[in-house]
C-alpha positions in Angstrom: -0.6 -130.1 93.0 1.0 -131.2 96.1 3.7 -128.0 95.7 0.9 -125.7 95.4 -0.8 -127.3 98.2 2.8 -126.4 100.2 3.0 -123.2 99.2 -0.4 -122.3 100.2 -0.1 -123.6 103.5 3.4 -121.8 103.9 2.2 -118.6 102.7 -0.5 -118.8 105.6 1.3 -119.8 108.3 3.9 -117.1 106.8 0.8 -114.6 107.4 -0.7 -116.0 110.6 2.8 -115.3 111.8 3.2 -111.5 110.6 0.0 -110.7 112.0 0.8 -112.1 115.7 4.4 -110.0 115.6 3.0 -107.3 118.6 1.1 -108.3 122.0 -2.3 -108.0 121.0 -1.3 -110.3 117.7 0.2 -112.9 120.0 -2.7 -112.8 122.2 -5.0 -112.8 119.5 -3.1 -115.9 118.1 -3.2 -117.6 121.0 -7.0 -117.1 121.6 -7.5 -118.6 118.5 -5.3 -121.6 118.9 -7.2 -122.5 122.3 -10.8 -121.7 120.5 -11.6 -118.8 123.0 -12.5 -115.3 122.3 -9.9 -113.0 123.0 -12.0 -111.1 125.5 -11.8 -114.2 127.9 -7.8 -113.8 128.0 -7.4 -113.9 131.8 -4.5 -110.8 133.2 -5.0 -112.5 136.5 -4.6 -115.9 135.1 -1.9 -114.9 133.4 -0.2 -113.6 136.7 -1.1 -116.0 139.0 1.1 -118.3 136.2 4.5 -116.2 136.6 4.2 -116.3 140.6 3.4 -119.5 141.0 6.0 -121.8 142.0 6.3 -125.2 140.8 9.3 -127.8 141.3 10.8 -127.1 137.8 13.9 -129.1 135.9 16.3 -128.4 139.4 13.9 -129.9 141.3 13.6 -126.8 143.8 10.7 -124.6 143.7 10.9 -121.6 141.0 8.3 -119.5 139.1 8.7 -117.6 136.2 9.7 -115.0 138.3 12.4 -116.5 139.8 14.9 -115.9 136.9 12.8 -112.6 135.4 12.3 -110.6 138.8 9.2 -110.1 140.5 8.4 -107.1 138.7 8.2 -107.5 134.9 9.1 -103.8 134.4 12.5 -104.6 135.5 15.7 -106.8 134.1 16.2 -110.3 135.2 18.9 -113.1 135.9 19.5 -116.6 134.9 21.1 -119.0 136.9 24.3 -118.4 135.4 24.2 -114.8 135.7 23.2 -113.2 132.5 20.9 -110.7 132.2 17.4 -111.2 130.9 16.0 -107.6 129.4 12.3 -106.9 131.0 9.5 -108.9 130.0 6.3 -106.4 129.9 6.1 -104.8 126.2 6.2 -101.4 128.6 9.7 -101.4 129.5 11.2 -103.4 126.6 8.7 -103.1 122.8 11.3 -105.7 121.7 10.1 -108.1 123.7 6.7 -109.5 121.7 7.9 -108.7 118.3 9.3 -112.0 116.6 7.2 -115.2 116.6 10.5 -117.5 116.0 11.8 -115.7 119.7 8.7 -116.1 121.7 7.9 -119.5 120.2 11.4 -120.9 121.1 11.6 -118.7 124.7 7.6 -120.2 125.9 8.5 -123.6 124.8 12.1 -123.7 126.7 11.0 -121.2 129.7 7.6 -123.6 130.3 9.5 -126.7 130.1 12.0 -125.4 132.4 9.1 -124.0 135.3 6.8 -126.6 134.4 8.2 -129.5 132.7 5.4 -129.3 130.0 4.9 -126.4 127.2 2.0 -123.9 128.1 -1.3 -124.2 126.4 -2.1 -121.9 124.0 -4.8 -120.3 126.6 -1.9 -120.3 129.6 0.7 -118.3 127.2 -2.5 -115.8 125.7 -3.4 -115.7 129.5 0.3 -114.6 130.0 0.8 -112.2 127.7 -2.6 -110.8 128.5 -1.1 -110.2 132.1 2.1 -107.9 130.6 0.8 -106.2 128.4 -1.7 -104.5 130.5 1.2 -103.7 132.8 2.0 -99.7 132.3 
């Protein structure tokens, strides 16, 4: 019993996570998680996030943008100097295509900016913002 019960709740998390494996999955995901409808995913919310600044893990002011370039059509840099490919789905369709990626890369990114993890309604919010971006 307690194996099937596993298994059941592996194969839906399994398909919960296929389905959010583009933008508009993610977003939809995320909508869910924060019990809104996906129509009331803010763009301008979601921007207003990745400009604002915050004092972050350094403890000197820095935004999202700091490290991924004002404009999310274009590469970024970390501290160190690596690149970071483009965030909006427009210039890199990589980019909101693995759960595992964006999971691990919200959770570090948020810690780092905001020294928390976004909410479920600040990362749909966010991803509502890029992927209307053209």
């Amino acid at each position: 019993m307690i194996k099937q019960i596993a298994w059941t709740g592996l194969l839906l998390l399994s398909a919960s996570a296929a389905a959010a494996d583009t933008p508009t999955g993610f977003m939809a995901h995320y909508a869910q998680q924060a019990r809104v409808a996906m129509t009331t995913l803010s763009p301008a919310r979601g921007e207003a996030l990745y400009r604002s600044e915050h004092p972050g893990r350094s403890g000197g002011a820095q935004s999202c943008a700091s490290c991924h370039s004002a404009n999310p059509k274009q590469a970024g840099q970390t501290r160190v100097g690596k690149r970071i490919e483009p965030l909006a789905p427009a210039a890199n369709p990589q980019r909101f295509s693995d759960t595992a990626k964006v999971e691990k890369w919200f959770r570090r990114n948020c810690m780092d900016v905001l020294l928390r993890e976004c909410s479920a309604q600040e990362k749909g919010d966010f991803i509502a913002w890029l992927n209307r971006i053209k």
